[in-house]
Backbone as ProteinMPNN parsed JSONL, in Angstrom:
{"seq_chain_A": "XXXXXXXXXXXXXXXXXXXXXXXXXXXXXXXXXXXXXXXXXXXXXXXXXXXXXXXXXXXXXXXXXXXXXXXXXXXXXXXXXXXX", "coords_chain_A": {"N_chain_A": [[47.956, 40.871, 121.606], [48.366, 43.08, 124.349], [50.194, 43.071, 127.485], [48.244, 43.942, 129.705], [45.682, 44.425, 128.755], [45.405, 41.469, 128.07], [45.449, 40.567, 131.02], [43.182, 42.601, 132.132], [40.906, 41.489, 130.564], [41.355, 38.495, 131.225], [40.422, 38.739, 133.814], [38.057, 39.493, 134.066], [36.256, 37.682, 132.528], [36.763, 36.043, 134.293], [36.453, 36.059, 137.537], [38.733, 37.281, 140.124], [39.216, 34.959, 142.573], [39.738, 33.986, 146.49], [42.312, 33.595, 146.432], [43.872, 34.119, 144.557], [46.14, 35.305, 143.755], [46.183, 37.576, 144.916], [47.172, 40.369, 147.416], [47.664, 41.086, 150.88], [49.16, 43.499, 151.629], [49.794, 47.088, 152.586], [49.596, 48.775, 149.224], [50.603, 51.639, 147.758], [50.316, 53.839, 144.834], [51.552, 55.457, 142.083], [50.697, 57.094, 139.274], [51.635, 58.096, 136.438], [51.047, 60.735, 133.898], [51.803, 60.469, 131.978], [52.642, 57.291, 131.44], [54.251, 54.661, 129.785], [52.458, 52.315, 129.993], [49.335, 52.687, 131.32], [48.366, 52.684, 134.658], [45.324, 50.601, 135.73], [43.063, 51.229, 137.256], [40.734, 50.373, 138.673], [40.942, 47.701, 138.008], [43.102, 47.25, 139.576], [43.148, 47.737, 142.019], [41.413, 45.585, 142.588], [43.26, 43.296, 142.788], [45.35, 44.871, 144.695], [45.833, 45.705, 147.801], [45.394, 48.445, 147.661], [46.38, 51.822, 149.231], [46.81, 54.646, 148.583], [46.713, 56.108, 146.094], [47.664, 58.504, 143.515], [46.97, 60.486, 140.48], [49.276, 61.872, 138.707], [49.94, 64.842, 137.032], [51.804, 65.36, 135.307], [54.448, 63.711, 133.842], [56.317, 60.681, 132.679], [57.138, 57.345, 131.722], [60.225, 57.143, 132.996], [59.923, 58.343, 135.396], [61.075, 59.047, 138.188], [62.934, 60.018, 136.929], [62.401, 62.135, 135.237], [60.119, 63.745, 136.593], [61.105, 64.374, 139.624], [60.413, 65.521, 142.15], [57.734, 64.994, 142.701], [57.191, 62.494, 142.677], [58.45, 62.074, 144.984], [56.991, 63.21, 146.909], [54.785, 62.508, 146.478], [55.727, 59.108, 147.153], [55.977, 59.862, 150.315], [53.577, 61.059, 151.439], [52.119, 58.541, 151.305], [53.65, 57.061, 152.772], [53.017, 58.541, 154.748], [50.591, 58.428, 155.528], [49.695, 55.566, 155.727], [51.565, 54.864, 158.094], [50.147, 55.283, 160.093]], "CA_chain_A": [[47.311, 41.411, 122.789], [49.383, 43.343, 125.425], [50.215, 41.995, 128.93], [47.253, 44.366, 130.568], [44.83, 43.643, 128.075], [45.024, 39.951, 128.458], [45.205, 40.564, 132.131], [41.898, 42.716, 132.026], [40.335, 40.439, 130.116], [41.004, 37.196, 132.261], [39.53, 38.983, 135.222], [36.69, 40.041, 133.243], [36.207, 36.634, 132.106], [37.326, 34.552, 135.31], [36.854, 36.865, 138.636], [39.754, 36.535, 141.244], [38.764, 34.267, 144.089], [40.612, 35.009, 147.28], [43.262, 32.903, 146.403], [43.692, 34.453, 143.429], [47.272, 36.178, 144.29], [46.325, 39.407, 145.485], [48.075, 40.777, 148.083], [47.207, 42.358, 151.889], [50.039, 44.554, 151.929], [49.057, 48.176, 151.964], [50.347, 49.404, 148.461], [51.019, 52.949, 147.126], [50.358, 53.655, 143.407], [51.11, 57.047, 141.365], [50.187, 56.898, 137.771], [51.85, 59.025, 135.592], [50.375, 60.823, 133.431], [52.446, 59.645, 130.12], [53.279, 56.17, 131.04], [53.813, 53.985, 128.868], [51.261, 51.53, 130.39], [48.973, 53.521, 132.385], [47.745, 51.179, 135.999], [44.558, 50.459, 135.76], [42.479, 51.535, 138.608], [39.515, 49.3, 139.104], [41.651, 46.264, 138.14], [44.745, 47.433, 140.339], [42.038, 47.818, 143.441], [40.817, 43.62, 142.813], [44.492, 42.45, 142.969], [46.524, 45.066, 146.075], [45.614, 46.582, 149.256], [45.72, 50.031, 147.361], [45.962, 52.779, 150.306], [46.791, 55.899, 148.814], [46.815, 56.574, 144.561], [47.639, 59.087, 143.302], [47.188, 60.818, 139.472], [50.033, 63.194, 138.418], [49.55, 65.414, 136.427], [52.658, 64.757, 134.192], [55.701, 62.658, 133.788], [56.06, 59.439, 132.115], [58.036, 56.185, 132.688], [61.231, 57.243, 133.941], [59.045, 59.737, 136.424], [62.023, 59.536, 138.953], [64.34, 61.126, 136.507], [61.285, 63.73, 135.263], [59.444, 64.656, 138.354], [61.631, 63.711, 141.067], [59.83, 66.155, 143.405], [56.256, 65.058, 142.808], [57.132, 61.097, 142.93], [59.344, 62.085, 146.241], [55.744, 63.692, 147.404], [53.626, 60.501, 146.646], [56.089, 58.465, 148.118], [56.133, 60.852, 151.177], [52.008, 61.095, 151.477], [51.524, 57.15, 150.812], [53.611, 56.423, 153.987], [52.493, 59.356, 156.25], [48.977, 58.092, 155.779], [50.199, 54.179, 156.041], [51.834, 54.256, 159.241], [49.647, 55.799, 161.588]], "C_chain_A": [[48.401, 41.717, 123.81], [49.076, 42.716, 126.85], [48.586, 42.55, 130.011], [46.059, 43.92, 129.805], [44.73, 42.74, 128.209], [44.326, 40.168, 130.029], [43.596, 41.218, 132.419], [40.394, 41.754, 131.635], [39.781, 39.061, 130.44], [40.377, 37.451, 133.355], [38.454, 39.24, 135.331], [35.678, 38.786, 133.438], [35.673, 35.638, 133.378], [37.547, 35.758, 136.425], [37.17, 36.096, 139.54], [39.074, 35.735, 142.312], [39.843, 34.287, 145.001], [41.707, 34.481, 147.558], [43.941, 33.307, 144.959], [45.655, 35.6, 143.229], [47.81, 37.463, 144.715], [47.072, 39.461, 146.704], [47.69, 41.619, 149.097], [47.874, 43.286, 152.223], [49.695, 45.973, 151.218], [50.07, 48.611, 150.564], [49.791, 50.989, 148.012], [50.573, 53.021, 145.64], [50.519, 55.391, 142.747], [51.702, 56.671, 139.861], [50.573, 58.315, 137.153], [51.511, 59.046, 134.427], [50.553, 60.702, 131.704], [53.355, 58.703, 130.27], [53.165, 55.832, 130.182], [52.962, 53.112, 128.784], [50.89, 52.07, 131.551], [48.053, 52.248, 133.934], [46.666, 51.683, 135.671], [43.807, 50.21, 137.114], [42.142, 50.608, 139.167], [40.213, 48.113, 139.234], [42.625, 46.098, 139.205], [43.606, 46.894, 141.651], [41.553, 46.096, 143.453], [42.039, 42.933, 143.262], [45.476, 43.011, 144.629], [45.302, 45.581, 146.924], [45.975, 47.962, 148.593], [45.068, 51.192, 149.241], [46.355, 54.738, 150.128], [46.865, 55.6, 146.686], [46.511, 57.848, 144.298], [48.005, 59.701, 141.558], [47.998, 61.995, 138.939], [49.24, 63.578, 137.22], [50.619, 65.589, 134.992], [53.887, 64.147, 134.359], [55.327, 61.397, 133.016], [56.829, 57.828, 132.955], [59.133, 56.218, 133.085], [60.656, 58.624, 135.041], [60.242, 60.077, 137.716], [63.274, 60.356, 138.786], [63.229, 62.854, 136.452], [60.709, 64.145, 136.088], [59.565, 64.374, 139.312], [60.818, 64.086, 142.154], [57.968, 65.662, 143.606], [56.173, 63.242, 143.19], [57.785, 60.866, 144.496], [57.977, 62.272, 146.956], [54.655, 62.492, 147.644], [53.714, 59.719, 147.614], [55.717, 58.339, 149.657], [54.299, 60.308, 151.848], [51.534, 59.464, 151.855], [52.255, 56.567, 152.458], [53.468, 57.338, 155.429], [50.672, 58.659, 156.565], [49.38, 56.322, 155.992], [50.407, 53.743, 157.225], [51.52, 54.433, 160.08], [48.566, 54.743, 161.964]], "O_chain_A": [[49.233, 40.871, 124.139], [48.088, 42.091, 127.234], [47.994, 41.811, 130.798], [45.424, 42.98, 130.281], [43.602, 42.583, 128.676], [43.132, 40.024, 130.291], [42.772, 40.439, 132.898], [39.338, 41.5, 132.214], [38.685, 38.537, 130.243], [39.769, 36.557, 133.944], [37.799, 39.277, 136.372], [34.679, 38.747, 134.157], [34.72, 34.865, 133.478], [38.585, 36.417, 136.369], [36.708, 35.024, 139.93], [38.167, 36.346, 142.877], [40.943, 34.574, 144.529], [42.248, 34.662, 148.649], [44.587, 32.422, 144.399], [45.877, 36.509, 142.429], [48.866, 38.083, 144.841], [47.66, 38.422, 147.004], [47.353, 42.762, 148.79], [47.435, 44.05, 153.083], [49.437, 46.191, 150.034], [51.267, 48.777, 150.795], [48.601, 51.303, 147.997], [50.463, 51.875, 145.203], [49.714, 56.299, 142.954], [52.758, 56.158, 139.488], [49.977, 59.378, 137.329], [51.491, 58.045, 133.711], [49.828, 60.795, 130.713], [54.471, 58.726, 129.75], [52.279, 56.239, 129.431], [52.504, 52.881, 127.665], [51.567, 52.101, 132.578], [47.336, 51.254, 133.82], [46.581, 52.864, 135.333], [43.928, 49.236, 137.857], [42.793, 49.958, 139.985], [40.214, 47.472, 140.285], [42.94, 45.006, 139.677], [43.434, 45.73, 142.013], [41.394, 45.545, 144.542], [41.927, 42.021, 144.081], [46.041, 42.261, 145.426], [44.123, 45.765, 146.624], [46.927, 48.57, 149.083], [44.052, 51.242, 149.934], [46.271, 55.668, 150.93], [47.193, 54.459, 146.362], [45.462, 58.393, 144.64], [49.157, 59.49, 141.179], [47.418, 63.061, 138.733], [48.324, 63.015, 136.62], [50.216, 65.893, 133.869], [54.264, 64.256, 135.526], [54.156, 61.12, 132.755], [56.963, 57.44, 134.115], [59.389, 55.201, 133.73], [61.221, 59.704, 135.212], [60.315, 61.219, 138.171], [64.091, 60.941, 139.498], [63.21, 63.924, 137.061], [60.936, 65.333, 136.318], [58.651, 64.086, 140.085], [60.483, 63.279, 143.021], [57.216, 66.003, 144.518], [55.253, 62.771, 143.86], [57.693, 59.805, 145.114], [57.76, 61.346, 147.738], [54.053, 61.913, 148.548], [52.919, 59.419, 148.505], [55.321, 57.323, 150.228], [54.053, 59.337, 152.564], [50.626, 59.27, 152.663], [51.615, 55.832, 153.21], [53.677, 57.056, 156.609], [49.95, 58.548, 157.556], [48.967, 56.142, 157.138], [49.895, 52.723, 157.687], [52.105, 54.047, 161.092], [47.972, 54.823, 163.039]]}, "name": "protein", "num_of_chains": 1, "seq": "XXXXXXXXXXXXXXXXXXXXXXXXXXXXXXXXXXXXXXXXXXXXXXXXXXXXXXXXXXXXXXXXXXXXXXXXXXXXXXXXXXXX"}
């Protein structure tokens, strides 16, 4: 069983209580669209402060070498909407 799978699974199983090690810090997320382990929405959303996600449309797991300009954009977006 892979590390998200388990992880799905235990939360499935056993939902977080608010001690549970989530996190109030607003986070960012862009999911490319040929990771190798793609984030999992719903689950991601129980554990951070998600405040901006975003789904490319392609790159994989080195996305900063392959679509520098679209992960520079995310970045970009995730803290124009963050810090106001």
């Amino acid at each position: 069983m892979g590390l998200w799978e388990q992880l799905c699974y235990e939360s499935h199983h056993a939902p977080p209580k608010n001690d549970a090690g989530g996190t109030e810090v607003s986070t960012g997320v862009a999911s490319f669209l040929k990771d190798t382990i793609p984030a999992p929405k719903a689950f991601s959303k129980r554990f951070f402060n998600i405040r901006h996600w975003t789904d490319m449309p392609c790159g994989g797991h080195f996305a900063a070498l392959e679509e520098p300009e679209l992960l520079v954009e995310a970045i970009r977006t995730f803290f124009r909407s963050s810090c106001k």
